[in-house]
C-alpha positions in Angstrom: 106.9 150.9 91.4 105.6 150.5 95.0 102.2 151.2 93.3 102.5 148.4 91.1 104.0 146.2 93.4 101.1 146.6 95.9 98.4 146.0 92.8 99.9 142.9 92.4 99.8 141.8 95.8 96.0 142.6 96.0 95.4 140.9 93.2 96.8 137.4 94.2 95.1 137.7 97.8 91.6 138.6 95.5 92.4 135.1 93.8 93.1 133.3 96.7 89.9 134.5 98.6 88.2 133.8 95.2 89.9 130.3 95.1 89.0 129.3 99.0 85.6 130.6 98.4 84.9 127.9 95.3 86.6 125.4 97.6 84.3 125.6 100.5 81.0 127.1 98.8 81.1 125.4 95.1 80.6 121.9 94.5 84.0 120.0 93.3 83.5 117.7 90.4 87.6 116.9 91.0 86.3 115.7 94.7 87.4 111.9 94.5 85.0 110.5 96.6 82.6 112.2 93.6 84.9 110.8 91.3 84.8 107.6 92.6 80.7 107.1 92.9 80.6 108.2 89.0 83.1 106.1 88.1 81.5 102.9 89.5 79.7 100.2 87.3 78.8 96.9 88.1 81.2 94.5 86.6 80.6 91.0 85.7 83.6 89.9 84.0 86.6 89.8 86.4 90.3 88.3 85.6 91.6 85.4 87.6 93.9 87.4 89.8 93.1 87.1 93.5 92.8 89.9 95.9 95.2 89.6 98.7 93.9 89.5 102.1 95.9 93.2 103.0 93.1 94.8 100.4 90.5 92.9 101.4 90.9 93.6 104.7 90.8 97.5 103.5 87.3 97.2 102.1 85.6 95.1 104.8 86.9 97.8 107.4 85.6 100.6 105.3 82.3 98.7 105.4 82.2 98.3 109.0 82.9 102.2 109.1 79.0 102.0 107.7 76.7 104.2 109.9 73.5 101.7 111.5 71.1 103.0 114.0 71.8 102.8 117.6 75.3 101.9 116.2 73.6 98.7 116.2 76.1 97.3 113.8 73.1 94.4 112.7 75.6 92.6 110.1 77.7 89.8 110.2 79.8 89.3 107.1 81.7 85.7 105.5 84.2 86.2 103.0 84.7 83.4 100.5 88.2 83.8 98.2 88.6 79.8 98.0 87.9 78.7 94.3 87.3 75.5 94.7 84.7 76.6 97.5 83.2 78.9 94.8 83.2 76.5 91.9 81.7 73.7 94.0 78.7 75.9 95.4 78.6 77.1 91.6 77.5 73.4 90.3 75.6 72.4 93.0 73.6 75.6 92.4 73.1 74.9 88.4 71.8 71.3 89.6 69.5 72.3 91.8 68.0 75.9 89.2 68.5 74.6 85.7 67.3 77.3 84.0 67.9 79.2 81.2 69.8 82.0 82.9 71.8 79.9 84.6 73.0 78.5 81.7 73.7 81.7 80.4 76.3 82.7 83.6 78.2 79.7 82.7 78.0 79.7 79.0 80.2 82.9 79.4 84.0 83.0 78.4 86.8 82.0 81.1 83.4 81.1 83.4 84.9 79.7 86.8 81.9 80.0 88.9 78.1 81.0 89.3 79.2 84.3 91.1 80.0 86.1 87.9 83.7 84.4 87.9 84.3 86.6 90.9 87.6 85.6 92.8 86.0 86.9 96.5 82.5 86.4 97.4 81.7 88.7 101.2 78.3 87.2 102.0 76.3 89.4 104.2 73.7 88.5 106.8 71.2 91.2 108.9 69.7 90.6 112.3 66.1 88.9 112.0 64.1 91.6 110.0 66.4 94.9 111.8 68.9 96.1 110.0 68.2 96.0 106.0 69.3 99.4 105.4 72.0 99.5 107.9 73.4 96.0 105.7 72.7 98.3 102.4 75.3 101.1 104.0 77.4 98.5 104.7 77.9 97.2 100.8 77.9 100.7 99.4 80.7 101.5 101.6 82.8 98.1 100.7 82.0 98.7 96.8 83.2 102.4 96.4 86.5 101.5 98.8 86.8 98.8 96.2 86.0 101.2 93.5 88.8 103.6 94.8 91.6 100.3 95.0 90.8 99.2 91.5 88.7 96.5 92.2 85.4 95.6 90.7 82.3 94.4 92.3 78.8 93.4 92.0 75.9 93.1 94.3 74.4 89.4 94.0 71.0 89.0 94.9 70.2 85.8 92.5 72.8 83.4 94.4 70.9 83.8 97.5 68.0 81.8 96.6 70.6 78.7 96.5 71.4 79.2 100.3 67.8 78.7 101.0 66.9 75.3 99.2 68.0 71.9 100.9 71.2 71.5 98.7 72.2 74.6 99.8 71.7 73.9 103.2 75.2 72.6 103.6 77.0 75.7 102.5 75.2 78.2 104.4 76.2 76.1 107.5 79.7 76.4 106.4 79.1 80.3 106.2 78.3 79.9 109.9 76.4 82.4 110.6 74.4 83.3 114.1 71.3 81.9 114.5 69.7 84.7 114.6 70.9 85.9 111.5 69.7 85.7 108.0 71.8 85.5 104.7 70.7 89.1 102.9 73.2 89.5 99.9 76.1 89.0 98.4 78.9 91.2 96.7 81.3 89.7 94.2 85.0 91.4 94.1 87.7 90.8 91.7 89.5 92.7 89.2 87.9 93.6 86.3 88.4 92.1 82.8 85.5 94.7 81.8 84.8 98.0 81.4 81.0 98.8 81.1 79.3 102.1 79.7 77.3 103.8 82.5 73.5 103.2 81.9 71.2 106.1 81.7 70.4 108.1 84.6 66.4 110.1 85.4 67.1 112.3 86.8 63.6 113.6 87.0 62.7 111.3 90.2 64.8 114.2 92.0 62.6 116.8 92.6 62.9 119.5 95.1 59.7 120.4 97.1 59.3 123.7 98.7 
């Protein structure tokens, strides 16, 4: 009996060790920070419901937390939830680029604004010419905390071009950045009314090189 008993004892510290070993040694596809950068899409269909400022405040810290050389921190961020704000920027930008892919934005269903109906816009401005990649840390971060919360998001280069054209002039004061800062990006946030397939990934631009 004492045999027995001591067989079974060895056996469960063998599958602990075993277990602690594929914890620390093995890659964990159950790892939800993992889970969370597969899971992400960009969505472009987002319900009205606003994000209250407790969450949002969540995601711009996360984003902050972003690493930048020097711990330069060469970002300054807006954040833009007022929808009449959004909507008016939206029609002074189909004045001023009436195109055919504008139309398209607002020809979809529910459309409330040129930002892909998005209920939170966080513009994001670098230093001059420093900081591009630091500003690209920055968004990832915000996007996968976002991801994480349930909230949707898409990058928005298109909008930008607006800001820089005399009738944008006026909002990008409003945005009030530093002067010697320059409007990068935006990110759209909003819960999602979507739920797109994941594009294909190639993965032979990985390679290893020995």
């Amino acid at each position: 009996m004492k045999r027995i008993s001591r067989i079974i004892i060895l056996a469960i510290i063998t599958l602990s060790v075993v277990s602690c070993q594929n914890e620390t040694t093995g890659p964990n596809k159950d790892n939800e920070v993992i889970k969370t950068i597969m899971a992400r899409r960009s969505v472009r269909q987002y319900k009205d419901t606003p994000i209250d400022h407790e969450t949002m405040d969540l995601i711009l810290k996360c984003g902050i937390n972003a690493p930048s050389g020097t711990n330069a921190q060469p970002w300054e961020i807006r954040v833009v939830d007022n929808q009449e704000l959004l909507a008016e920027m939206s029609e002074k930008m189909l004045a001023e680029f009436d195109d055919s892919r504008m139309a398209q934005v607002k020809s979809l269903p529910g459309y409330r604004n040129m930002f892909r109906n998005a209920t939170t816009v966080v513009f994001i401005a670098n230093n001059g010419n420093l900081g591009r990649l630091d500003c690209g840390l920055l968004g990832e971060n915000m996007i996968l905390a976002a991801q994480s919360l349930g909230i949707g998001s898409c990058c928005l280069g298109g909008p930008i071009n607006f800001f820089r054209t005399d009738a944008g002039k006026p909002y990008l004061d409003k945005l009030n950045f530093s002067a010697d800062y320059t409007l990068l990006y935006a990110i759209g946030f909003g819960y999602p009314d979507e739920s797109p397939e994941a594009k294909p990934r190639d993965e032979s631009k990985i390679k290893y090189i020995e």
